[in-house]
N, C-alpha and C positions, 0 to 999 in steps of 0.2 A: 412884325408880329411873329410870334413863337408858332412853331411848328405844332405844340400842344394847345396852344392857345381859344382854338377853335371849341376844343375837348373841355377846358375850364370852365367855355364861357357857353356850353350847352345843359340847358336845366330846364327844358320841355320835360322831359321822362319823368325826374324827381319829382319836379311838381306835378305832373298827373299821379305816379306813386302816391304823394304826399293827398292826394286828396279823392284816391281810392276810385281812380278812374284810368288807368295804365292796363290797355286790353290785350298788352304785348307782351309773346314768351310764357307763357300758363302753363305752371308745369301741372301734369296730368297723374295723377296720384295713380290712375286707377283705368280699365277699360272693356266695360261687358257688351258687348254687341254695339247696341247705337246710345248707350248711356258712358258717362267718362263719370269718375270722382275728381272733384277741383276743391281743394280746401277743407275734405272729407265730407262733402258734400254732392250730391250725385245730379247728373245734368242730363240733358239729352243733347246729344251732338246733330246736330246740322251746320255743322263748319266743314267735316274733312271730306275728302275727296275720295274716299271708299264707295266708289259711286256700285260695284256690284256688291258690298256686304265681305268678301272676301280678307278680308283683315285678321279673322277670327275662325276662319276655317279648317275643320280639323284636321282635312286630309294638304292641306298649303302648310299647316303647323307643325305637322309629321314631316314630308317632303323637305322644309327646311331641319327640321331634327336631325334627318339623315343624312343631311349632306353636312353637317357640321361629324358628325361619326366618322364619316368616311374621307372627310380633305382638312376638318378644323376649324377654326371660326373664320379666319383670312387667309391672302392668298403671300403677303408679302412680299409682293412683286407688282409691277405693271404687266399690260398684255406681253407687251414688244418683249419682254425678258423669260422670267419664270414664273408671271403669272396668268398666265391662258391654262385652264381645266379643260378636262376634255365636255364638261356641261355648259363649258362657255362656247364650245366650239356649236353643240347639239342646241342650244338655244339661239343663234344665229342663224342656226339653218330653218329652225321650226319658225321663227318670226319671218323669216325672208316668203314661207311658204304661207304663211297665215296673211301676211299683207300682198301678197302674189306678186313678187318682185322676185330681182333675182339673185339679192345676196344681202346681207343684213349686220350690221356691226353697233356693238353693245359699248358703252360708256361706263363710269364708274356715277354719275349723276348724269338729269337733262340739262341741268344748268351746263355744265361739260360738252354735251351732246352737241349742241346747238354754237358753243364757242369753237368747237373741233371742226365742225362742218362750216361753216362762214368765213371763219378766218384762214382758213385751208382753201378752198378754194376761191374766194376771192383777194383777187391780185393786186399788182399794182396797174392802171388802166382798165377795171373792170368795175364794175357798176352793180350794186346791192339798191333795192325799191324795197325797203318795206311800211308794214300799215302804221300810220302811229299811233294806235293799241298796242302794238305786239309783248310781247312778255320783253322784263327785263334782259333774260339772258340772250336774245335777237338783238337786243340795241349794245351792250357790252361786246357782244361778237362782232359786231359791225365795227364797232370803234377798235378792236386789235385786228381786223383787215386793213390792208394797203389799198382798198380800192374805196371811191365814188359812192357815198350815203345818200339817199333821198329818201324822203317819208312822203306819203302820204294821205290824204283827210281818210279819216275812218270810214273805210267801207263805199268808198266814193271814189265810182269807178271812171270818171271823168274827170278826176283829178290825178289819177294811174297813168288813164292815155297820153293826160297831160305830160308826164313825169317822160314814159315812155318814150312820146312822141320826138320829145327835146333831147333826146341821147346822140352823143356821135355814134356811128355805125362801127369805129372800131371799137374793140375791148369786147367781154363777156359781158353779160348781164344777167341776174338771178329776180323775180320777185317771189317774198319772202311775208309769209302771214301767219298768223292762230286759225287753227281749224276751227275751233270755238275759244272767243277768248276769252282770259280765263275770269274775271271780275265781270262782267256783262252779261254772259254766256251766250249772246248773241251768234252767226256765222261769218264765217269770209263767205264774201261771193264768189266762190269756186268757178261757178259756168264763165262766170264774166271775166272771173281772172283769166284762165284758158286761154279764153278765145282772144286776150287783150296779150297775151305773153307770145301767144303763136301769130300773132301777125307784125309784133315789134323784137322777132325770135330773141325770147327770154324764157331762160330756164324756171322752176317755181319750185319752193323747198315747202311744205307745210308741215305745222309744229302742229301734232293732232294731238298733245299729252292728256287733254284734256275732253277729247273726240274716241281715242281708240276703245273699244272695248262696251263703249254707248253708242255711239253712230253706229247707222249703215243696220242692215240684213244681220250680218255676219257678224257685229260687229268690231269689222275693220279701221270705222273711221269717219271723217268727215267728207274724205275723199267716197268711199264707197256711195255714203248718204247721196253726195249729186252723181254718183257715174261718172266720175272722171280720172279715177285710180292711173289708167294707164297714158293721160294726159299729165298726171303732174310727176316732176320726174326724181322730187328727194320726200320721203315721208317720213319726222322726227315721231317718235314718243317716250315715255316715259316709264318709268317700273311702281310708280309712290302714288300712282291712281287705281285703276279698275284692277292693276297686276299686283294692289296692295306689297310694294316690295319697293328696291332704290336701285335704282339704275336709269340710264336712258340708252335710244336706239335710233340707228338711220337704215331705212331700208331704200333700196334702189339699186339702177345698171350696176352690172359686178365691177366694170373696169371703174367706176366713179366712188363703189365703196373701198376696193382696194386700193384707189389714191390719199385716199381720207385718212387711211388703217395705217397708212406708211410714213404719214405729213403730220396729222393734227397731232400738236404737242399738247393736248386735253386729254388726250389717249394714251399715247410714247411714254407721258410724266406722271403720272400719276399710278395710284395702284387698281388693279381690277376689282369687280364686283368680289364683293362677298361670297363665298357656296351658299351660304343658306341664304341670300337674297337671288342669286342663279335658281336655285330650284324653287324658291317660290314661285319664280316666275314661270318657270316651265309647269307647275303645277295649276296657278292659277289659268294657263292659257290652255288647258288641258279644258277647266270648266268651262270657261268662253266658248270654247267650240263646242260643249256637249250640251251645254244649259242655257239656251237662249232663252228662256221663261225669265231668266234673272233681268234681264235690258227690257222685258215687256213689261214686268213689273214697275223696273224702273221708274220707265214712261208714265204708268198709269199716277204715282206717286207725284210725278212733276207737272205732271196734268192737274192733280187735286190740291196741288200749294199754289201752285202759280195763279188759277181761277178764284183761291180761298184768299187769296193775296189780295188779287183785282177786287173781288166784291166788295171786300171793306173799306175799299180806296189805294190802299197803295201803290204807288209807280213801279212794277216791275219791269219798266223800260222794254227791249227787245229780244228778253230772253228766248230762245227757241231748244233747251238743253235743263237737265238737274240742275246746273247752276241758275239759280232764281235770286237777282239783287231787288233787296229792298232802297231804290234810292230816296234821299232825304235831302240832300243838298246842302247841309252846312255841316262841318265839324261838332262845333258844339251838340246841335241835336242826335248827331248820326251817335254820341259814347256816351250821351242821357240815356239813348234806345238800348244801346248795346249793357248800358248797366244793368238797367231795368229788367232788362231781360233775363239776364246773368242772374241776380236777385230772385227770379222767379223758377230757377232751373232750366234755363235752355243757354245753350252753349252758341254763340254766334262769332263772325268775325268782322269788325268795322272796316272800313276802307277808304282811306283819306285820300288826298293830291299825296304825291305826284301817280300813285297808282290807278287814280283816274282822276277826272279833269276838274278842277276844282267847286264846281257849280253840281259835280256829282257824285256827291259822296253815299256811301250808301251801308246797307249789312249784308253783307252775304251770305246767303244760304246754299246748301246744298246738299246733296241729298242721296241715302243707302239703299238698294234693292230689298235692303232686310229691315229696313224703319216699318212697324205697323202703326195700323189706321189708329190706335189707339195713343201713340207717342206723336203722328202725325194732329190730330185733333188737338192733343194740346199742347202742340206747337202753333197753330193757329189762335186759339183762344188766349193761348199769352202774349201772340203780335197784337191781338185787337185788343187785349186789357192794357198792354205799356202804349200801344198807338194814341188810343183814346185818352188816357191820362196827358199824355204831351203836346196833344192837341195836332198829332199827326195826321189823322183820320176822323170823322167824326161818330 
């Protein structure tokens, strides 16, 4: 068999092209708060992960303006060479102090993020546990580690102990979870993990990308939400959620990020963030701390979809977060729904295997601080008019 051959013989895409049901790649013409233009056509978004509104802010839009003035669009360089700014340095320290840790190191993506800290620190004889939810980029890090994979069952902490239990005592061991993950919107069980890592001594990394800036008082995270911040000992996130911007971040012990800073080749090889994605980010976490009313908002909004969901029948499954799935359970039906939908202005995003398990496929929704009750309403009345029509709902 030909090394392209594979390539030839894939024609799932074309045929969904061909028959005007291809929900992937949408280029977005257009984007005014929580409405996009797709086809010159204007939608409401409840796909992206703008979970504070912050996307469109005009003191983030300025911030980035100006750091493009004053350093340029890129950095042309990696950190390790000449590309560390001195707002890459000041953004490290304001995150290390925002998640109350002791030292903080930025990525050029989370995808990055998470490859740089897994395969850097685990070895050869060392043992990685994680959920099998976990985001893509946790299972690709695991596979360029040298050390011992295990999964697993979702959220099934007696299948943990299990995993635990059966370890040799030499080697490291790390377990590794979603603060909230991210198709489900479901939690890790934080408490239970703790207490299951501290008695089989394993370290715990949580990927909060999807946690920071919604979770918690402050919010810090998924970690702050149980009280366990200074139990867990690597906290990953991201810059392309609530920091509206690109990048990722590990905050933790300073001698275990400086080993990361000096090792992971996701870091050493690549180029640094952007200035105007740095100052975003220092921008947007400027709000985070000053404008808690935005994450209460939030809440209140993912209160009124999730219950608006349930009452007409829908399986919102476990969600406990803005991300609210609608599952459905077959293909077929889940890109009827998501047409349907599309057709009537709302902007959704389908979610097949292997992103989650085959029997649960579902639409994802999720949800802005700045979406009103009037875009929200009729985002509800278009789930129960496409629901009803397909015989999802009664």
């Amino acid at each position: 068999m030909g090394l392209f051959d594979k390539c030839y013989n894939f024609t799932r895409a074309d045929e969904a092209m061909e028959m005007d049901m291809y929900p992937y790649f949408t280029p977005i013409q257009e984007v005014n708060g929580n409405k996009v233009k797709v086809d010159g056509k204007e939608m409401i978004m409840v796909g992206s992960n703008n979970y504070l509104g912050l996307l469109g802010h005009p003191r983030v839009m300025k911030a980035a303006q100006e750091a493009i003035d004053k350093y340029g669009v890129a950095t042309c360089g990696s950190r390790f060479l000449n590309g560390t700014l001195d707002i890459h340095v000041e953004l490290e320290k304001r995150l290390a102090e925002f998640m109350n840790k002791e030292a903080a190191l930025t990525f050029s993506t989370g995808f990055q993020t998470n490859q740089g800290i897994i395969s850097t620190l685990v070895g050869k004889g060392d043992s990685v546990v994680t959920d099998r939810m976990v985001h893509a980029s946790i299972i690709d890090a695991c596979r360029l580690s040298f050390g011992h994979v295990h999964k697993f069952k979702h959220n099934d902490m007696a299948d943990l102990e299990r995993i635990l239990k059966s370890m040799k005592k030499d080697g490291g061991r790390i377990v590794v979870v979603d603060g909230v993950f991210s198709m489900e919107g479901d939690l890790a069980n934080l408490p239970e993990i703790v207490a299951l890592a501290k008695k089989y001594e394993a370290r715990i990394l949580v990927d909060d990308a999807h946690g920071i800036g919604v979770m918690g008082k402050s919010g810090r995270g998924t970690c702050e939400h149980f009280g366990v911040e200074d139990d867990v000992d690597l906290i990953m996130g991201t810059f392309s959620k609530s920091f509206a911007s690109l990048g990722g971040f590990v905050a933790g012990e300073k001698k275990v990020i400086s080993y990361i800073k000096h090792f992971a080749r996701s870091l050493i090889f690549s180029a640094s963030i952007t200035p105007a994605s740095v100052a975003t980010v220092l921008a947007t976490l400027d709000i985070i701390e000053a404008e808690p009313q935005r994450r209460e908002r939030l809440w209140e909004i993912t209160e009124k979809m999730k219950s608006g969901f349930q009452a007409m029948g829908y399986n919102t499954g476990d969600t406990e977060t803005p991300v609210i799935p609608v599952i459905i359970g077959d293909d077929d039906t889940t890109f009827l729904l998501w047409r349907f939908l599309r057709e009537e202005g709302i902007f959704t995003n389908p979610v097949i295997y292997p992103a989650v398990p085959k029997d649960q496929t579902l639409i994802r929704t999720s949800y802005s601080a700045t979406h009103t009750d009037e875009e929200l309403d009729i985002v509800l009345k278009t789930f129960e008019k496409c629901g009803k029509v397909l015989g999802i709902i009664k």
